[in-house]
PDB file as gemmi writes it, atoms N, CA and C in Angstrom:
CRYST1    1.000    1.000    1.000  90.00  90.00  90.00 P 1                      
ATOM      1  N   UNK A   1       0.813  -1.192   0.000  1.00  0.00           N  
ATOM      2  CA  UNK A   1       0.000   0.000   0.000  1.00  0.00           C  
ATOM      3  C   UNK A   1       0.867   1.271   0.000  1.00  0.00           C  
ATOM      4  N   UNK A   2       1.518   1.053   0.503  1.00  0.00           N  
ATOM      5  CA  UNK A   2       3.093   2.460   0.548  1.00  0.00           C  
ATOM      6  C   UNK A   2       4.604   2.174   0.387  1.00  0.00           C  
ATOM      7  N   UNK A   3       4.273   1.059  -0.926  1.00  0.00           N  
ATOM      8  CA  UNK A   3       5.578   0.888  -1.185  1.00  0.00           C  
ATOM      9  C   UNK A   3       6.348   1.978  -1.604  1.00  0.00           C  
ATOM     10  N   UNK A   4       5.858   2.834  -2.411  1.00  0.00           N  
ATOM     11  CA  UNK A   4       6.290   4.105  -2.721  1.00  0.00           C  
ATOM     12  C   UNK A   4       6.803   5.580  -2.043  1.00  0.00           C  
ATOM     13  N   UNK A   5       6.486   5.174  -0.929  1.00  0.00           N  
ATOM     14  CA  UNK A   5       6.344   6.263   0.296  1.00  0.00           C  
ATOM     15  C   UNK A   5       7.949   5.718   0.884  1.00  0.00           C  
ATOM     16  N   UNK A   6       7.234   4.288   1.279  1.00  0.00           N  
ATOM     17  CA  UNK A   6       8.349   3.768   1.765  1.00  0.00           C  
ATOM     18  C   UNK A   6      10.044   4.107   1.478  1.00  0.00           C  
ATOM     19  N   UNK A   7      10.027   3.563   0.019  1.00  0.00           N  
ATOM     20  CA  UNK A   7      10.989   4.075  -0.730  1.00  0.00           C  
ATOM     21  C   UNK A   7      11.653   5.827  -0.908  1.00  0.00           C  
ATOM     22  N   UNK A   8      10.990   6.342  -0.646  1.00  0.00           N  
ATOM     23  CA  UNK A   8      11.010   7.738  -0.959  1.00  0.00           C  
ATOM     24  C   UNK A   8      11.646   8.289   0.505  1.00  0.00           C  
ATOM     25  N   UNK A   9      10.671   7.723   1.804  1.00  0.00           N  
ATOM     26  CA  UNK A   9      10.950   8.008   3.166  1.00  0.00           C  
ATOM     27  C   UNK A   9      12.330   7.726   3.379  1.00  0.00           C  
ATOM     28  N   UNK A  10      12.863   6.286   3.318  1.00  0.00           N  
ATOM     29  CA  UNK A  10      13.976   5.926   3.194  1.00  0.00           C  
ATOM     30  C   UNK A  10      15.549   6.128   2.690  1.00  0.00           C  
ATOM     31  N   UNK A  11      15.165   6.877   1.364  1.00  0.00           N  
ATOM     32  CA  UNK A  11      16.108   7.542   0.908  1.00  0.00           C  
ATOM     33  C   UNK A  11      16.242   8.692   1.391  1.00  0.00           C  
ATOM     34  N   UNK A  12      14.973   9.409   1.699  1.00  0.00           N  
ATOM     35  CA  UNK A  12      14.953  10.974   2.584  1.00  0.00           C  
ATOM     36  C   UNK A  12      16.316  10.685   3.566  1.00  0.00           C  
ATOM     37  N   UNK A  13      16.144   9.541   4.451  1.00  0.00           N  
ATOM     38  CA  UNK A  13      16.650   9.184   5.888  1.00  0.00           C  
ATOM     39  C   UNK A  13      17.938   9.028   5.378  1.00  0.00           C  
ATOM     40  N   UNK A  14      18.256   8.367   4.938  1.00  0.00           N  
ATOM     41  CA  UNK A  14      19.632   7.932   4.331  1.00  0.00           C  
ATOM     42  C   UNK A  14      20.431   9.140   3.711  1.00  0.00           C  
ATOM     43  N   UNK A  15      19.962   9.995   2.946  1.00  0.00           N  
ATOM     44  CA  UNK A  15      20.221  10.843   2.572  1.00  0.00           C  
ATOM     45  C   UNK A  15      20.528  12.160   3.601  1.00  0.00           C  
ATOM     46  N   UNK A  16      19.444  12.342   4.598  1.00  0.00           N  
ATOM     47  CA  UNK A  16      20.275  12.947   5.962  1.00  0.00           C  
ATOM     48  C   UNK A  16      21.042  12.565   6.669  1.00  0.00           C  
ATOM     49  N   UNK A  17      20.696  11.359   6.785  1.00  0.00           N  
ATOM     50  CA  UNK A  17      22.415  10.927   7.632  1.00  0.00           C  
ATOM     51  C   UNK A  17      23.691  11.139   6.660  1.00  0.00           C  
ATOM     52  N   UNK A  18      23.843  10.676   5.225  1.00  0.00           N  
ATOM     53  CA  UNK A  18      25.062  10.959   4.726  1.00  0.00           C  
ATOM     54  C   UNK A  18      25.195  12.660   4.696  1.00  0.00           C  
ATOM     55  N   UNK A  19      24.134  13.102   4.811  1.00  0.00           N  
ATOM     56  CA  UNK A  19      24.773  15.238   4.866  1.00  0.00           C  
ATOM     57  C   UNK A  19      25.863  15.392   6.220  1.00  0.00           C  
ATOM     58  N   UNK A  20      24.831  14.754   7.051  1.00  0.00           N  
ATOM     59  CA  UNK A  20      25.250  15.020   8.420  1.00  0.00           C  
ATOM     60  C   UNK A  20      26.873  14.291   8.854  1.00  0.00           C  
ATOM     61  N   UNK A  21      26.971  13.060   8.505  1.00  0.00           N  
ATOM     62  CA  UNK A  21      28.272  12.311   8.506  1.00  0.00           C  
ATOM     63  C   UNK A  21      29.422  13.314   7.244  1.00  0.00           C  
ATOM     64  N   UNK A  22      29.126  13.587   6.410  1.00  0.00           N  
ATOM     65  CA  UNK A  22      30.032  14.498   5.520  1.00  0.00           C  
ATOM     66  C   UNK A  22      30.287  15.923   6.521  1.00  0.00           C  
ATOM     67  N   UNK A  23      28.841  16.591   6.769  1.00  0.00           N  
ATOM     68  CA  UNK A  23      28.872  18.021   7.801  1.00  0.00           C  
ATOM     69  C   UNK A  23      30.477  17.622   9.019  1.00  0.00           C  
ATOM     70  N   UNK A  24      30.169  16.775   9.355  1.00  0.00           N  
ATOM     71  CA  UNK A  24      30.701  16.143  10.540  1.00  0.00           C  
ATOM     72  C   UNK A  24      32.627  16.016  10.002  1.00  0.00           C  
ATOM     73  N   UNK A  25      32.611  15.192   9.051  1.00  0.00           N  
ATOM     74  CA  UNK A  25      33.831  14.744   8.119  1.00  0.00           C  
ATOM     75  C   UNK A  25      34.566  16.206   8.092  1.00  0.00           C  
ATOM     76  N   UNK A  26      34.039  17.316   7.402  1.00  0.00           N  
ATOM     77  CA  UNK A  26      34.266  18.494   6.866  1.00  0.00           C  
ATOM     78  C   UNK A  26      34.605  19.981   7.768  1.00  0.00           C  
ATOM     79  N   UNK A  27      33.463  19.592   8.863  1.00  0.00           N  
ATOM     80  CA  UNK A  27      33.778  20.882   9.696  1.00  0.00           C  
ATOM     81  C   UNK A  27      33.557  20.530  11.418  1.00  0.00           C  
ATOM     82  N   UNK A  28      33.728  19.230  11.399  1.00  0.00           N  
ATOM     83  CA  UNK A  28      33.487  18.706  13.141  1.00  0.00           C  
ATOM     84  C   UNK A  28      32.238  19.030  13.828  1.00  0.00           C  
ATOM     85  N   UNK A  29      32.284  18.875  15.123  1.00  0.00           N  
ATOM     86  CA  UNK A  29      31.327  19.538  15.676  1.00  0.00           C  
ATOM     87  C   UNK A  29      31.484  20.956  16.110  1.00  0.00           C  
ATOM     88  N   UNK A  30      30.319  21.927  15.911  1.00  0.00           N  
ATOM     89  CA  UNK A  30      30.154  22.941  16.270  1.00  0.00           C  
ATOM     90  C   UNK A  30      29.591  23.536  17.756  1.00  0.00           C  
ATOM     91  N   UNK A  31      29.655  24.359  18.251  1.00  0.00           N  
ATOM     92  CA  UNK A  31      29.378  24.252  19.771  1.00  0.00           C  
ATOM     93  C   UNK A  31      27.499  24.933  19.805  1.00  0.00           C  
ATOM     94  N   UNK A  32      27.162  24.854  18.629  1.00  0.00           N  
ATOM     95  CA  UNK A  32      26.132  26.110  18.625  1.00  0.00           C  
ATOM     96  C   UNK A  32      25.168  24.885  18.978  1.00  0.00           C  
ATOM     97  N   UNK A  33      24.649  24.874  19.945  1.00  0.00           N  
ATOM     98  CA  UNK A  33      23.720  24.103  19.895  1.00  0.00           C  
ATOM     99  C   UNK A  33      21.779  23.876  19.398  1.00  0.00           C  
ATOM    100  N   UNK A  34      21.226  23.580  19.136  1.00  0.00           N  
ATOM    101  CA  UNK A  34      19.835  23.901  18.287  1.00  0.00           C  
ATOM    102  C   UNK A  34      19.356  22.363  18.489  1.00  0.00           C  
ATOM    103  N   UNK A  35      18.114  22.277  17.219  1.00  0.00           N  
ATOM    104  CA  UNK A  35      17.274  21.343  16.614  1.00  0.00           C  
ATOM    105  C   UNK A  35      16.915  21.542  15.131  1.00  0.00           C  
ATOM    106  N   UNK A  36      16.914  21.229  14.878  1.00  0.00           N  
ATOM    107  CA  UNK A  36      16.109  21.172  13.374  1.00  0.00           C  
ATOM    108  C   UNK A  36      15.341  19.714  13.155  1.00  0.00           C  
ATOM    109  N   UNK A  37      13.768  20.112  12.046  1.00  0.00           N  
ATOM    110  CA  UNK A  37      13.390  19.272  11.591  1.00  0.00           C  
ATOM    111  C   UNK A  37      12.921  19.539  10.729  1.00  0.00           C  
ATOM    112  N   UNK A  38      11.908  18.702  10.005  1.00  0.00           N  
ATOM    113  CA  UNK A  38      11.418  18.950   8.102  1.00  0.00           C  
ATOM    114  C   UNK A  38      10.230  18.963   8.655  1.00  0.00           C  
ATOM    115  N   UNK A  39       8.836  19.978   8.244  1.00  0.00           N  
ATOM    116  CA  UNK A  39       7.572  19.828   8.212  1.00  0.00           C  
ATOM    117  C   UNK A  39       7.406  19.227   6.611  1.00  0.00           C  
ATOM    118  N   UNK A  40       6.343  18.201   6.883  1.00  0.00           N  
ATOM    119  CA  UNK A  40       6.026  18.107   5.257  1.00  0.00           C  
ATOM    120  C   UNK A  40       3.984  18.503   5.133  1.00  0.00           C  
ATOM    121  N   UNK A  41       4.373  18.955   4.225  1.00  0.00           N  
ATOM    122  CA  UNK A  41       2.660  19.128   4.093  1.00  0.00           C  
ATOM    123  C   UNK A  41       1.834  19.143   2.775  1.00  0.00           C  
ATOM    124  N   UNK A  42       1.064  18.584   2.817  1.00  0.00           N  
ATOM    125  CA  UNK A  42      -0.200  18.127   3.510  1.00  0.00           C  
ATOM    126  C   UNK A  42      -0.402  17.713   4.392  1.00  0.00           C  
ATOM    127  N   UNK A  43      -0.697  17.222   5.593  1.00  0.00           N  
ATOM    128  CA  UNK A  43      -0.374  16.675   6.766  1.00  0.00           C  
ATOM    129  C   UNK A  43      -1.079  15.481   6.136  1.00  0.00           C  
ATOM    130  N   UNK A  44      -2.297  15.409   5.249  1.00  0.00           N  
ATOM    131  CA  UNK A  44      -3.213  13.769   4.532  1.00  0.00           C  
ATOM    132  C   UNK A  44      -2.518  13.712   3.315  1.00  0.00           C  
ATOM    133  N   UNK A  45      -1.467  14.294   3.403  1.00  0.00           N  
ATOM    134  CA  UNK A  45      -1.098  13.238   2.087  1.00  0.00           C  
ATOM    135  C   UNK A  45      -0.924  11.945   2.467  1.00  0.00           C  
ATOM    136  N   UNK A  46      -0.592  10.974   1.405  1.00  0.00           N  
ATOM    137  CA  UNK A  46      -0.661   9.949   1.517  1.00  0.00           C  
ATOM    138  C   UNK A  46       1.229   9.955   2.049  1.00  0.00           C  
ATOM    139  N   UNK A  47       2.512  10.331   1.654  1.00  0.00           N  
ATOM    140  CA  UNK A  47       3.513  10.612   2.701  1.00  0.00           C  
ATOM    141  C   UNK A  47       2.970  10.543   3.689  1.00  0.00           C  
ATOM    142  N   UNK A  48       2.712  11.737   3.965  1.00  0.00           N  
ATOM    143  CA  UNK A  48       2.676  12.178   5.575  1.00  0.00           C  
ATOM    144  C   UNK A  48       1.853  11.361   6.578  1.00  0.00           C  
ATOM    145  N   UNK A  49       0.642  10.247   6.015  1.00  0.00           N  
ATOM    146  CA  UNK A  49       0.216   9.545   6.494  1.00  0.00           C  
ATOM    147  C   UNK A  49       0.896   8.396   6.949  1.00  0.00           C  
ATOM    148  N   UNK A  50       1.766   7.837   5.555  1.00  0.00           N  
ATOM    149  CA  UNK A  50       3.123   7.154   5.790  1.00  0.00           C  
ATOM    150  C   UNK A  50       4.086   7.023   7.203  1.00  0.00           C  
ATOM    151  N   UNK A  51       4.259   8.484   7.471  1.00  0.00           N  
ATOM    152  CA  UNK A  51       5.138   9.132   8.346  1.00  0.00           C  
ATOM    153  C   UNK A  51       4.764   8.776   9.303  1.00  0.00           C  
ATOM    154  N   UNK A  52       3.723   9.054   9.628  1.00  0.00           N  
ATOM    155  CA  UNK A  52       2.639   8.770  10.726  1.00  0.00           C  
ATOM    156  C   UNK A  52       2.429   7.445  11.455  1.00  0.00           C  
ATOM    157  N   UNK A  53       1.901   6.709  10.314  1.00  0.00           N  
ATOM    158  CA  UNK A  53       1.901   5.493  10.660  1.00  0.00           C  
ATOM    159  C   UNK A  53       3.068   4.814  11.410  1.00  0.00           C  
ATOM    160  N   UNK A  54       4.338   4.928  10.567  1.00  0.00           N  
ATOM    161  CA  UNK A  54       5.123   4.529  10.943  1.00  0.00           C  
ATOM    162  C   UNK A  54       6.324   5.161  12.199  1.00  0.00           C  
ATOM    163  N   UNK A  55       5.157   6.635  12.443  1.00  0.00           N  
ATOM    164  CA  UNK A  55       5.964   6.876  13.679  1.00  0.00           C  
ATOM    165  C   UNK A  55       7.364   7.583  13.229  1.00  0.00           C  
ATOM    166  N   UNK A  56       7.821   7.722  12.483  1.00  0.00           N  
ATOM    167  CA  UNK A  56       8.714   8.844  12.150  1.00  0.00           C  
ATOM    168  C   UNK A  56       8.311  10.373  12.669  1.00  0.00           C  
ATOM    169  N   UNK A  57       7.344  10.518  12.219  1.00  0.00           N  
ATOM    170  CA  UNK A  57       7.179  11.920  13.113  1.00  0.00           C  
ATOM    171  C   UNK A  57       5.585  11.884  13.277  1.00  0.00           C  
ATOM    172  N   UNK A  58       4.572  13.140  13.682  1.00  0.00           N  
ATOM    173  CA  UNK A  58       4.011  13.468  14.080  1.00  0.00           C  
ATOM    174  C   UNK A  58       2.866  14.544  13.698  1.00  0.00           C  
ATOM    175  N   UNK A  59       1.829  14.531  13.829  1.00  0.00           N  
ATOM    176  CA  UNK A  59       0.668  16.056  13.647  1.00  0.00           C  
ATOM    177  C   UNK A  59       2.025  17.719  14.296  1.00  0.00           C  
ATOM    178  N   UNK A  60       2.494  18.350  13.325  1.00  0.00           N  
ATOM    179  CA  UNK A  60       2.862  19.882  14.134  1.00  0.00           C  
ATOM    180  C   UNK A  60       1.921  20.617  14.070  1.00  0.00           C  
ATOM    181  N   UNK A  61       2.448  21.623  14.933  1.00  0.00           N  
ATOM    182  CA  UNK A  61       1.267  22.847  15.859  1.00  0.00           C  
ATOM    183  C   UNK A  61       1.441  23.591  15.126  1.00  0.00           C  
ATOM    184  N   UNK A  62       1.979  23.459  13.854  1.00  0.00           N  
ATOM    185  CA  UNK A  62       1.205  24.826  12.309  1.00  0.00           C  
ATOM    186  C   UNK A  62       0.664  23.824  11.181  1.00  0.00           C  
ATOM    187  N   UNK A  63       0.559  22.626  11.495  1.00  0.00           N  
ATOM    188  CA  UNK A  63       0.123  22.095   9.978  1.00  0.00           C  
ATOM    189  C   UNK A  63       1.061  20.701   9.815  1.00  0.00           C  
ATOM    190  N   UNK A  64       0.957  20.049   8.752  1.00  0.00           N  
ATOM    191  CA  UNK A  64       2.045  19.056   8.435  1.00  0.00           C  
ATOM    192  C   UNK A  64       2.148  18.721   9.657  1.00  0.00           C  
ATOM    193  N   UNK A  65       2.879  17.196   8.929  1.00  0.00           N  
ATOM    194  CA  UNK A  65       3.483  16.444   9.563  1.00  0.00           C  
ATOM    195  C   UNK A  65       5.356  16.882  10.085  1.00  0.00           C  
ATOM    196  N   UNK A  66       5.684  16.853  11.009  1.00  0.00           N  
ATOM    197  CA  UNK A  66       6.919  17.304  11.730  1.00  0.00           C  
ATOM    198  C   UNK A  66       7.952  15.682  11.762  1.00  0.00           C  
ATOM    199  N   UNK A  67       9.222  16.388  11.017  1.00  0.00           N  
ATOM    200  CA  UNK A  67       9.929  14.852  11.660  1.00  0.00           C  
ATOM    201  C   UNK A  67      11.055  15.649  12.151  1.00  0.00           C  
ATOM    202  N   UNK A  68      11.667  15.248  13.609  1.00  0.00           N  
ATOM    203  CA  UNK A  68      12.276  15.676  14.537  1.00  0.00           C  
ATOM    204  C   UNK A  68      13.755  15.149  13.800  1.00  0.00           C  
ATOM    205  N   UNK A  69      14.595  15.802  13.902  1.00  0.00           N  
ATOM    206  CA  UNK A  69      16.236  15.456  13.668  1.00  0.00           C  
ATOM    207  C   UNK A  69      16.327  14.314  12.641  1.00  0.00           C  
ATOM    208  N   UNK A  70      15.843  13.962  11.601  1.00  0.00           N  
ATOM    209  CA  UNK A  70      15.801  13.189   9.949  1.00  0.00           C  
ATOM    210  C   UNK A  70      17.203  12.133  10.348  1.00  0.00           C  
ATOM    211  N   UNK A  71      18.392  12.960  10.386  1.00  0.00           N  
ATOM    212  CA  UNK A  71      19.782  12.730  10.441  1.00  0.00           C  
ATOM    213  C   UNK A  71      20.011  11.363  11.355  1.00  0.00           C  
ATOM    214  N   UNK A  72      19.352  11.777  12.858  1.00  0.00           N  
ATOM    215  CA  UNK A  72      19.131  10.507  13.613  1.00  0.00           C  
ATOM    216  C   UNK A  72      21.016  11.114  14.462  1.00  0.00           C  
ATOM    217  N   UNK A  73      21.689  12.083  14.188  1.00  0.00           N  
ATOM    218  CA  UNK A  73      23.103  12.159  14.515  1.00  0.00           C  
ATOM    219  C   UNK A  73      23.227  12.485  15.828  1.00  0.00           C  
ATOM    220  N   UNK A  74      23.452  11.872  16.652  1.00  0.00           N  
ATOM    221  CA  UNK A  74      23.501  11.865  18.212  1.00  0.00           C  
ATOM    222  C   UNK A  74      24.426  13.348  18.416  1.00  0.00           C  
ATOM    223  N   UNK A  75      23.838  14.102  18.395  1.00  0.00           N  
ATOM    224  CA  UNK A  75      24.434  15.575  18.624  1.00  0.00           C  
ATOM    225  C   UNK A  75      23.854  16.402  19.359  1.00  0.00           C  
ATOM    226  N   UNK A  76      24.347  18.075  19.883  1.00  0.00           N  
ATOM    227  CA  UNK A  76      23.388  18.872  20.183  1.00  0.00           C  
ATOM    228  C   UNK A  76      23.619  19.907  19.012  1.00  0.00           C  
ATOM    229  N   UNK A  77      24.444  20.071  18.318  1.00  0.00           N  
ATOM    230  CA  UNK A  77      24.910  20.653  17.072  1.00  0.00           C  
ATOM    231  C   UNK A  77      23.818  20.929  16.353  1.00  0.00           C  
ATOM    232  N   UNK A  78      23.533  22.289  16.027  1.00  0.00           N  
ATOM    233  CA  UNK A  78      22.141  22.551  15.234  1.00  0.00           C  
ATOM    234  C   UNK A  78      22.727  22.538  13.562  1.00  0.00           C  
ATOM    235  N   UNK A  79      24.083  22.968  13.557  1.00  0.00           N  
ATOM    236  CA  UNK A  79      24.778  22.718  11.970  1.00  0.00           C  
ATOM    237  C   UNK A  79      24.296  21.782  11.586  1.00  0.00           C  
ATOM    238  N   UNK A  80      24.693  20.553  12.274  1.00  0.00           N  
ATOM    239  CA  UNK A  80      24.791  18.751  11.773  1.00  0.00           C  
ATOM    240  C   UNK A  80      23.460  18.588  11.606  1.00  0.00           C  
ATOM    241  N   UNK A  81      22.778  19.064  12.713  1.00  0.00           N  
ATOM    242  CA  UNK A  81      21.348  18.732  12.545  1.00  0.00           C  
ATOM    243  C   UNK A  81      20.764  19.549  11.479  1.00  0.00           C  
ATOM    244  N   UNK A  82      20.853  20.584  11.024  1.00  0.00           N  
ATOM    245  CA  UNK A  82      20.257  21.184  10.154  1.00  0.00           C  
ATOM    246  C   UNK A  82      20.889  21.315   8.687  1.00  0.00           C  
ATOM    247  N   UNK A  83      21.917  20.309   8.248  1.00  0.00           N  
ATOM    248  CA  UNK A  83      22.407  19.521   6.743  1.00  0.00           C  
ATOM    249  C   UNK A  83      21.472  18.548   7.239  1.00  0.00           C  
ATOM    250  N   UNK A  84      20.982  17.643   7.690  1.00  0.00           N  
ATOM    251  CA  UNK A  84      20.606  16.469   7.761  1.00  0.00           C  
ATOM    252  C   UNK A  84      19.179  16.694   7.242  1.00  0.00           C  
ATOM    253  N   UNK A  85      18.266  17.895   7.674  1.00  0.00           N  
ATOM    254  CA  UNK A  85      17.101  18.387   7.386  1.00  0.00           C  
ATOM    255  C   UNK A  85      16.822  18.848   6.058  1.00  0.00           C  
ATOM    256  N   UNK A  86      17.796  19.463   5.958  1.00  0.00           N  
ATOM    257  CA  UNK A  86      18.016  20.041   4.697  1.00  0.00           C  
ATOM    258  C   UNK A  86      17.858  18.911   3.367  1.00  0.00           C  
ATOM    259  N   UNK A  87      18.964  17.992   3.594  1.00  0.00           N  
ATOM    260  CA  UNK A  87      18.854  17.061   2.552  1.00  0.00           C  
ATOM    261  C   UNK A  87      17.087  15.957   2.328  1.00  0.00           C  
ATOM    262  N   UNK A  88      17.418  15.886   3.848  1.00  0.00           N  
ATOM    263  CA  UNK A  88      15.717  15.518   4.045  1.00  0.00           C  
ATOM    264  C   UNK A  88      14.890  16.266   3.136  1.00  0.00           C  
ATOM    265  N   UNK A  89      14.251  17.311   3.488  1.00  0.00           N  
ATOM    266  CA  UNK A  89      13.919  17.811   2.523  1.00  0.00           C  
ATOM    267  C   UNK A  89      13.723  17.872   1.431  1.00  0.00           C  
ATOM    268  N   UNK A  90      14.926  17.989   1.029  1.00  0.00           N  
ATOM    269  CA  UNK A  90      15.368  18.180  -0.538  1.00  0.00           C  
ATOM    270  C   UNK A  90      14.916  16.797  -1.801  1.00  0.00           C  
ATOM    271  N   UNK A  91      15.099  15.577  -0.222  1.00  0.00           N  
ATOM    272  CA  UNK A  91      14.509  14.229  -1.299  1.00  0.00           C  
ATOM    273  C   UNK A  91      13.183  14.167  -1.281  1.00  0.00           C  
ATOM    274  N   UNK A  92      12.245  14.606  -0.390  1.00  0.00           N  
ATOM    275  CA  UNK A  92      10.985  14.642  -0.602  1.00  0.00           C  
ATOM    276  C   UNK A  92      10.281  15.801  -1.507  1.00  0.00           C  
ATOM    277  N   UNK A  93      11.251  16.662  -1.735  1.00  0.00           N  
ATOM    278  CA  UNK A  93      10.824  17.726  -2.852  1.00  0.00           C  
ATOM    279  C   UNK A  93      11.176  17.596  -4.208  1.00  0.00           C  
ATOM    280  N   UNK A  94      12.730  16.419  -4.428  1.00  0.00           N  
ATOM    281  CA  UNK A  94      12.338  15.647  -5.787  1.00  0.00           C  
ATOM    282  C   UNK A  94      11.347  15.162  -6.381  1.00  0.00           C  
ATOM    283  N   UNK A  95      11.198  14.122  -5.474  1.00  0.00           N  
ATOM    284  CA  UNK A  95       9.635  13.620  -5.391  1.00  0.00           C  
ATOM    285  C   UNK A  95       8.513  14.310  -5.438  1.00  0.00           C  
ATOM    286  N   UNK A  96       8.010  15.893  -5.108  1.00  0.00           N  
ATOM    287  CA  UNK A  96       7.334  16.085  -5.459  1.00  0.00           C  
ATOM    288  C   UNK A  96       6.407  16.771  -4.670  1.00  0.00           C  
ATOM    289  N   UNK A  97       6.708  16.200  -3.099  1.00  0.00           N  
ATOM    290  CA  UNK A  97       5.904  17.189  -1.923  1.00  0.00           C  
ATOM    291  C   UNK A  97       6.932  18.038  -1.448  1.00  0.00           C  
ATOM    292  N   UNK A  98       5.516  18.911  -0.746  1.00  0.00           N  
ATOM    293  CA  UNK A  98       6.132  20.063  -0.174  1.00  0.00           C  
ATOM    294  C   UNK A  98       6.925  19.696   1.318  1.00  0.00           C  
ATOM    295  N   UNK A  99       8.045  20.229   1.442  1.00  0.00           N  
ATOM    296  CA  UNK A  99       8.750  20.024   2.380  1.00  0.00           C  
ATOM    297  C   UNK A  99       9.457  21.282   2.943  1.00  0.00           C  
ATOM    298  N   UNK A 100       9.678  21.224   4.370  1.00  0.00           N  
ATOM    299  CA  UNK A 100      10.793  22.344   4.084  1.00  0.00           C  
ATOM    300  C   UNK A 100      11.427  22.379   5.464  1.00  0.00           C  
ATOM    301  N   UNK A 101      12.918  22.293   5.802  1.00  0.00           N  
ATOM    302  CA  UNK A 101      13.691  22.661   7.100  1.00  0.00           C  
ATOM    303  C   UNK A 101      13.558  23.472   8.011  1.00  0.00           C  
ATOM    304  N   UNK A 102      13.238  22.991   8.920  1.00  0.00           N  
ATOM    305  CA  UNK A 102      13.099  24.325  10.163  1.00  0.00           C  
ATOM    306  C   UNK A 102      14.640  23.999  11.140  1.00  0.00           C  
ATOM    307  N   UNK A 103      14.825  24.813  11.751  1.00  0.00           N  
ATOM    308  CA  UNK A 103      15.769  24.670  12.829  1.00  0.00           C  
ATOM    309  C   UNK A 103      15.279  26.144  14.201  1.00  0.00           C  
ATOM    310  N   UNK A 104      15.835  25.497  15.180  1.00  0.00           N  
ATOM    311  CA  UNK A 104      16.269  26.899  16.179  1.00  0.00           C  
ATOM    312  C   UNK A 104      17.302  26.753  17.245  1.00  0.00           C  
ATOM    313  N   UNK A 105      17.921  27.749  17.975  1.00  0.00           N  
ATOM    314  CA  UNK A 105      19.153  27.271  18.179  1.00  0.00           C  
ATOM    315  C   UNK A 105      18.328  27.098  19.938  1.00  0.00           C  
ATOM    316  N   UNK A 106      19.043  26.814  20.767  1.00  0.00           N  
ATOM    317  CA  UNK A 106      18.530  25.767  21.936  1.00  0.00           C  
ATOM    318  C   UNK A 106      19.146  27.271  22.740  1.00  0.00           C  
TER     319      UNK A 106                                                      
END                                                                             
């Protein structure tokens, strides 16, 4: 039923962790500490229902679905965390939905 989602979700994930492991490779850790995550929306798309289901993220308090730190990079680093979002992003907007990175610093 969401093989397609599946696929798409997956590469999102994969695709933030390799930003974040390169971020990391390239400029270490940074002391700035934050969060970042990707709202995607529609919150009924059939994604974001995906998301849902499977517990990746959640209903956010403007709309869309919210996925908390994509990257998964055991950090407090809002840099690392916010390449990881970013790329997130970026694969679900190949694809075709709306997506987009939030961050704030802690």
């Amino acid at each position: 039923m969401y093989e397609l989602e599946k696929q798409i979700v997956d590469e999102a994930f994969q695709s933030a962790k390799e930003a974040a492991d390169k971020f990391v490779a390239q400029h270490g850790e940074s002391a700035y500490c934050g969060f970042a995550w990707v709202v995607v929306r529609p919150g009924n798309s059939k994604l974001a229902k995906y998301i849902k289901v499977n517990k990746f993220g959640d209903t956010g308090t403007s709309g869309g679905v919210t996925v908390w730190n994509p990257s998964k990079h055991c950090t407090q680093s809002m840099d690392i965390k916010e390449a990881g979002a970013i790329a997130f992003a970026n694969v679900l907007m190949k694809y075709g939905y709306k997506a987009s990175a939030m961050s704030r610093p802690d």
